[in-house]
N, C-alpha and C positions, 0 to 999 in steps of 0.2 A: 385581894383586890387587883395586885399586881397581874395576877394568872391572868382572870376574866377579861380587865385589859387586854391584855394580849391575846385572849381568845385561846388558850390551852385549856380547852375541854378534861382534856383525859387530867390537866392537875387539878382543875376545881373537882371534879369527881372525887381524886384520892381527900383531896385535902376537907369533903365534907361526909366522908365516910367516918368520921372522927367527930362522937358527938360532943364535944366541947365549942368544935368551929359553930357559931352562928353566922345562919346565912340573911342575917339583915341586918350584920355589923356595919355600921357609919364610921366615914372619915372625918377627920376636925369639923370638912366642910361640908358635912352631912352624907358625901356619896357613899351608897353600898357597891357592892360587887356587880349588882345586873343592870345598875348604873352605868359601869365602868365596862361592861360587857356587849353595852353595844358599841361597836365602832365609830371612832371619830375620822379625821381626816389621818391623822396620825397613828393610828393603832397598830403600827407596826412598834411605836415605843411608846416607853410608860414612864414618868415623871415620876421620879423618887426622891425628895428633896429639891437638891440641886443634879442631880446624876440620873440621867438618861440611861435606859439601860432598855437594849436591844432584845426584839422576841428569840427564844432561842432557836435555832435553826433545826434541832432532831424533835421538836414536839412538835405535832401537825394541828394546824390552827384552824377554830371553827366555830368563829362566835355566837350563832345562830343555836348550835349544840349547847355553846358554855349559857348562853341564856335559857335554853331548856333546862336542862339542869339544874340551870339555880331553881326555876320556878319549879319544877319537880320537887325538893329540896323544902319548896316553901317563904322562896324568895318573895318579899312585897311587891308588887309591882307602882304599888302609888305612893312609896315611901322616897319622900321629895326632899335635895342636898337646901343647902342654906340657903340658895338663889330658889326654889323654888321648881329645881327641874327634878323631872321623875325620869325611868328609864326610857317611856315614850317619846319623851319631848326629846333626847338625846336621838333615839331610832332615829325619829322624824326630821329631824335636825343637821346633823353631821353627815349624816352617810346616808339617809335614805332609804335604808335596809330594809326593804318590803318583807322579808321572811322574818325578822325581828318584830317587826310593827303587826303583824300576824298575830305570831305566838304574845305577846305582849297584850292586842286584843282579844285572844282567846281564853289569857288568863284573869281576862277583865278589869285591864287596864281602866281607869277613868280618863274617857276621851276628851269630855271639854276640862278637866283639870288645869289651871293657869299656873304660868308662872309668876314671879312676884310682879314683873310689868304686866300681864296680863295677857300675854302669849297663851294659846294651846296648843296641842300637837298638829294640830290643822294650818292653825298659822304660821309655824316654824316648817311646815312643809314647802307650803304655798311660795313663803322667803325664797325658799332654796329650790325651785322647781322641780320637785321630788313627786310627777306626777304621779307614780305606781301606790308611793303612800297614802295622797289624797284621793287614788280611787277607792280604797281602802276605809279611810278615815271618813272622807263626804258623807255618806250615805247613814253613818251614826253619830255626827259630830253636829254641834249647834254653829249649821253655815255661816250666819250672822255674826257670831259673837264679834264683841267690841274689844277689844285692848284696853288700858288704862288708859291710851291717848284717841282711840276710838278707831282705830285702825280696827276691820275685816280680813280673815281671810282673802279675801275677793281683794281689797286693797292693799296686800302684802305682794299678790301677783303681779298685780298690776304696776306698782312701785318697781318691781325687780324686775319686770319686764319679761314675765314665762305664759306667752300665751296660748299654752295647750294648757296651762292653769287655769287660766279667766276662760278659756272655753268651758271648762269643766264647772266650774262654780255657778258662770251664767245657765249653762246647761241643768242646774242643778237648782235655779232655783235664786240664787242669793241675790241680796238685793243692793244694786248699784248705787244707789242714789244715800247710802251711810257714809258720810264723810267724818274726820277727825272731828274730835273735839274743841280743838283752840281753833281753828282758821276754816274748819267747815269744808278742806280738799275732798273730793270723791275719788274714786278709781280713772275717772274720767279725764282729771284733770292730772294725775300723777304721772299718767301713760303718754303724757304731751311731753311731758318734760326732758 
């Protein structure tokens, strides 16, 4: 898990040329390896316990590869840690990694898949104005979809203020006038704020 973290391709390769390794082993807290292969903000280091431990500097890092590989391998792609998140929602999430979110969809990731609040990889995009992934995701993802508190896509833009997002959504189709579920906010009103 360690490797993929860090994006050392060439060691998840050795280390799953070894059929003993399973490549859809979970951690306590559910995550596997192509979980942890996509980059977060941090993926220069990997959380080991208590002890941070730095990528090495002679292996050449390429997490886009270490996630080919896993899925080559036979990696899940929709094999989701205890909260609920799969590898896409991480892609989608953290880093934005359009060439992840790719390969992720090509291997037939589940795009409206939630997590336990009821996020999808659309709306963890949308959060983070990771327009390259929601050009990506739009076009096959359920624009609408509601949150557990009824938050949209469209509404997660709007909220975080990315408006080449809400261009995109309105351009696409979604529909403004969905607001929460306890106070009934729109996209309308969150973008005032």
């Amino acid at each position: 898990h360690i490797s993929a973290h860090l994006g050392c391709a060439a060691i998840v390769q050795l280390l799953l040329k070894y059929p003993r390794v399973d490549v859809n082993a979970q951690t306590e807290t559910g995550s596997t390896a192509l979980y942890f292969a996509c980059p977060s903000d941090d993926s220069n280091i990997a959380v080991q316990g208590k002890d941070k431990v730095k990528s090495p500097t002679k292996v050449k890092t390429d997490h886009a590869l270490c996630v080919k590989v896993l899925l080559k391998k036979g990696a899940d792609p929709d094999l989701a840690n205890n909260d609920g998140w799969c590898p896409l929602h991480a892609a989608s999430y953290f880093s934005g990694h359009v060439d992840i979110v790719r390969l992720l969809i090509s291997a037939k990731a589940k795009v409206n898949a939630a997590i336990n609040e009821g996020a999808t990889a659309l709306h963890l995009a949308a959060q983070e104005g990771h327009d390259d992934c929601l050009k990506l995701l739009a076009p096959i993802s359920d624009i609408d979809m509601q949150k557990l508190d009824g938050a949209t896509p469209l509404y997660m833009a709007a909220s975080s203020g990315h408006l080449t997002c809400l261009q995109r959504f309105l351009a696409a189709g979604a529909d403004p006038n969905i607001g929460l579920k306890e106070d009934f906010r729109r996209p309308i009103h969150v973008a005032t704020e």
